[in-house]
C-alpha positions, -999 to 999 in steps of 0.1 A, spaced: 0 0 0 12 32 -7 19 61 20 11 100 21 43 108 44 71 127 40 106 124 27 114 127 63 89 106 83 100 80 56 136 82 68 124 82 107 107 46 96 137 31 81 158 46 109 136 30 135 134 -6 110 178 -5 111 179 -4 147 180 -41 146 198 -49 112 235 -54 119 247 -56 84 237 -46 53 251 -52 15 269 -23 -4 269 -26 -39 292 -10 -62 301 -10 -98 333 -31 -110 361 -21 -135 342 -44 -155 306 -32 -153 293 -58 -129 277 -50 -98 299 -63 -69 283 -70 -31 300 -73 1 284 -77 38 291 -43 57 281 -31 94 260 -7 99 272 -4 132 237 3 144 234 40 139 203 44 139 195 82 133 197 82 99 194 111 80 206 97 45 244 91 58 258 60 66 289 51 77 311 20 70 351 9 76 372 -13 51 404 -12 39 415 9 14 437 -12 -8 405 -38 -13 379 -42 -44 354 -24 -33 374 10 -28 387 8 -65 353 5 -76 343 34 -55 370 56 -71 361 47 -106 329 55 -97 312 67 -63 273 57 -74 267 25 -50 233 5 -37 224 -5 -3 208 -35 3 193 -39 44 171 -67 53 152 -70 90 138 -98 110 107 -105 108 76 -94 125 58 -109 148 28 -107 126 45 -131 104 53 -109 80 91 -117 66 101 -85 78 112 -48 66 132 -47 33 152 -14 24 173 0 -5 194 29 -11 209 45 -37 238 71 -36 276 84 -40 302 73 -12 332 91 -3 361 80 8 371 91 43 409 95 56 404 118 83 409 102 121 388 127 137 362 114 117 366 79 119 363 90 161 323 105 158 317 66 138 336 43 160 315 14 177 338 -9 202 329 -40 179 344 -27 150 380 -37 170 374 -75 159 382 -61 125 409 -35 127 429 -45 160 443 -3 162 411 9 165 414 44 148 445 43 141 453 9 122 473 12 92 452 13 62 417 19 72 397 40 56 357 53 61 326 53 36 307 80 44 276 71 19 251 101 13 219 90 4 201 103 -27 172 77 -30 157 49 -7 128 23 -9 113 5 18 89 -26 21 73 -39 53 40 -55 67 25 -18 68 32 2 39 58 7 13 76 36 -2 99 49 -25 114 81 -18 140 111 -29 162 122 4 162 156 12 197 169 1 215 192 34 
């Protein structure tokens, strides 16, 4: 069923729906026009405005592909409800930018990011995705939408 909200109480119900989704897929585009996947946390930040944040490594795949070209997909999938429905689905469309800057990586920082880069902040390396959102879908048990998000 379709929804009358806003761009914005749109974003407040996906915000509240990735409260409990851990990871989510980021999809990029490959030297070689494919669309690659790869599981990424989240790290449960949950007031989402259209940014998401996520750590790799910069010498890997996905990072090249980024550089070629910044458009990338966001694939989140939640648990489902306890009305039996399989649960909210989301996608969302938009550039990432590769992120250097410790101070930054400092404001995105979640303790259970350390089972992946052992330095915390400061392992060698490391870089941050700072994705800003330019479209998003969403499909649950109680409505569905499809949405542009509001550029700051």
């Amino acid at each position: 069923m379709a929804s009358d909200k806003t761009p914005q109480q749109h974003l407040e119900h996906i915000a509240q729906a990735m409260k409990d989704i851990d990871f989510v897929m980021l999809n990029t585009l490959t030297k070689d026009g494919q669309i690659g996947a790869r599981p990424m946390s989240n790290n449960r930040q949950v007031d989402y405005d259209g940014d998401s944040y996520y750590f790799t490594w910069e010498d890997c795949l996905m990072v090249d592909d980024i550089k070629r070209d910044p458009k990338i997909g966001l694939s989140f999938q939640g648990a489902p409800s306890p009305k039996g429905a399989p649960g909210t689905f989301i996608s969302v469309e938009g550039k990432a930018e590769i992120v250097r800057d410790k101070a930054e990586f400092k404001k995105h920082w979640v303790d259970e990011l350390d089972r992946w880069f052992e330095d915390g902040i400061d392992t060698d390396g490391m870089v941050m995705l700072h994705v800003h959102a330019t479209r998003a879908a969403y499909w649950d048990d109680d409505e569905e939408a499809d949405f542009d998000i509001p550029q700051k």
